[in-house]
C-alpha angles and dihedrals in degrees: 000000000000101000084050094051078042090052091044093045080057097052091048090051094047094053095051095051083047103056090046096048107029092180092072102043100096091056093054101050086052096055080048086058106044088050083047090064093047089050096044094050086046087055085046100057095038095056100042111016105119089241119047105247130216113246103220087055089057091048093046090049088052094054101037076053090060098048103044082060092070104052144314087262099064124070150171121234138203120226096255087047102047076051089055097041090046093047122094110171105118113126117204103336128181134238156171101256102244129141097209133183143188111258129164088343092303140105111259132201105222094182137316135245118262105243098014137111093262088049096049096045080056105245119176140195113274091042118146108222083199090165140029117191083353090296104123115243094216108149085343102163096256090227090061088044090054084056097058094047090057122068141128111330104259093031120125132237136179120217117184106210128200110207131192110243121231084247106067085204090062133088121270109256117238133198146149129256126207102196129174121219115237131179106276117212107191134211128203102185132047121181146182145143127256119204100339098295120042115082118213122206130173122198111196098193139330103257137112117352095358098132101044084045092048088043089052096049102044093051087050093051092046080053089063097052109260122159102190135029134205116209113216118212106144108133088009103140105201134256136171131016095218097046083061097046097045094054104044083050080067080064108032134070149167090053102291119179112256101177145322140198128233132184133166082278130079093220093057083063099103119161128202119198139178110259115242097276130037121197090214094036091132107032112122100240135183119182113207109217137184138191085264097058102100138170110346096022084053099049087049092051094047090046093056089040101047091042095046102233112119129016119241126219142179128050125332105277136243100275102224098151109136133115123230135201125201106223115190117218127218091250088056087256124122156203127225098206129190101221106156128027126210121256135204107235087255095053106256109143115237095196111100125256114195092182093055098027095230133127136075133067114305102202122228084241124028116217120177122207121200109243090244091053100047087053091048090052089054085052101057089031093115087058088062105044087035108029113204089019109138113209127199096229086187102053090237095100105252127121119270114253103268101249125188118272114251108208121257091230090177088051102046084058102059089051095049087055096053091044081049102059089036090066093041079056095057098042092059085050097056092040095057 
């Protein structure tokens, strides 16, 4: 059999390194060993198992096993499914309006989209999507779970969703969710002024257009006479490396490190740095994050830290800082692999560690935000970005029941700072 001449070719291999460097011997007869066992319990099972069993799928099980035990970003494909993920040849496609993640193996809602299916079924941060058309998402490639979600526009989908109660002692609720899919027109930037002079921006995720769209809204806001401005990243995803270096570089000057990448190899070591000048370098800046702000939005929110130039404020963020390479295999499967992870400029790793319970953003000042309030303040969102707007919440055109207004405490924050310094400024003026 040819994983067996393959086996034997191995062994071959490892005794004649072995014999001229004897130092390294023991390591490889334990590697022989350890592939001895993969191959004896595929004999096993080929041999005894009650079905006869394909070979490939066994192998492809082995290594998907392997894989699953690194992190929830790398991942083994099948041939079909590294297709799917290449192709790119949908034209307009609906969804549910939904920024999802991998977390714990699951399908995560990050946030929904204000006015879309996902938004009006309720759907929160924190959500587990844990079936789609009753087929369960565990350890589903999020790239091929993206692909169920979207479909013709009118078309309808079931998601099952596992939430966490109120009482953490509690089981989790589940439910399912009929959704129909709609076309979803995204937006990146949201943006707005607050008393007169602090401008408000909120970046959704880093993706597309987001710095032409960033760029836009903070020289309109500077047209309407702001002097300070709050970033908003709280439930922004992540997105693209360059989105977030590009826009910290608006901020910061003289060079300063934003971020760089290291692996165990020294050509995973990347830096990315401001350039000498900076068109923002003085403007007073605080950045809003959650639990739910993850890779880009973190790298934008350690850059501006560890290089002091904006306060952060809000809870320790989500900690998605690794960097992943598609290999192609020469089956034309592949393997999604994390070989480098994002660092702060002054080295803290981003990247979570639940053993040693590090990673992430840990904001200058820490606000907490009950998790319904946190759900009331999504809902009334569009009253904040478009004040006076009336939204149908149902879908059937009339107007949402006026409810009363919950207070944005991490936002209010970030506004008395600014106020704050604003009033030490002028002090020292008058003083002087």
């Amino acid at each position: 059999m040819k994983h067996l001449r393959k086996l034997a070719l191995i062994s071959l291999v490892s005794a004649l390194i072995g014999l001229a460097f004897p130092y390294v011997n023991f390591a490889i007869d334990q590697t022989y060993q350890q592939l001895k066992v993969i191959v004896d319990v595929m004999e096993l099972i080929r041999e005894n198992y009650v079905d006869e069993v394909e070979s490939r799928k066994l192998i492809y099980g082995a290594a998907a096993g392997m894989v699953r035990e690194l992190d929830d970003f790398s991942q083994f494909m099948e041939p079909d499914v590294y297709t799917r993920v290449k192709s790119d040849t949908e034209g307009e496609f609906g969804g549910i309006g939904i920024r999802v993640d991998q977390r714990e193996g699951w399908l995560t809602v990050v946030t929904p989209l204000p006015n879309t299916p996902a938004w009006r079924a309720e759907l929160y941060p924190g959500d587990k999507i844990i079936k789609i058309e009753g087929e369960s998402t565990k350890d589903l490639i999020i790239d091929e779970a993206i692909k169920k979600l979207r479909g013709t526009p009118g078309t309808k989908v079931t998601i099952t969703i596992s939430r966490e109660p109120e009482d953490k002692s509690a089981e989790w609720i589940t439910r399912d969710v009929p959704l129909v899919r709609e076309i979803i027109k995204t937006e990146n930037v949201k943006s707005r002024v607050i008393d007169g002079k602090i401008g408000y921006i909120k970046a959704i995720e880093f993706t597309g257009h987001v710095v032409e769209d960033f760029t836009k809204a903070l020289e309109d806001l500077k047209k309407q006479g702001i002097e300070s401005l709050i970033i908003d990243l709280r439930y922004n995803p992540g997105g693209l490396l360059s989105g977030s270096v590009d826009i910290s570089k608006l901020f910061l000057d003289d060079n300063k490190m934003i971020v760089y990448t290291k692996g165990r190899r020294a050509e995973n070591y990347q830096e990315f740095r401001a350039s000498s000048r900076a068109p923002y370098s003085d403007l007073p800046l605080v950045i809003l994050v959650n639990r739910y702000s993850a890779s880009a939005s973190e790298i934008v929110s350690g850059a501006m830290q560890d290089n002091k130039r904006a306060v952060v404020i809000g809870e320790r963020t989500y900690g998605k800082a690794s960097v992943q390479s598609m290999i192609p295999l020469s089956d034309k499967s592949a393997l999604r692999l994390t070989i480098a992870k994002y660092y702060t400029p002054s080295g803290r790793s981003i990247h979570r560690d639940e053993k040693k319970n590090s990673g992430g953003i840990t904001p200058d000042i820490e606000v907490k935000v009950p998790v319904e309030t946190e759900k009331k303040l999504l809902q009334q969102a569009e009253e904040f970005y478009y004040p006076g707007k009336s939204e149908s919440k149902d879908g059937k055109g009339g107007d949402k029941k006026k409810e009363p207004q919950v207070r944005d405490e991490v936002l209010e924050r970030g506004v008395e700072i600014l106020k704050a310094r604003d009033v030490l400024v002028n002090l020292k003026v008058q003083k002087q």
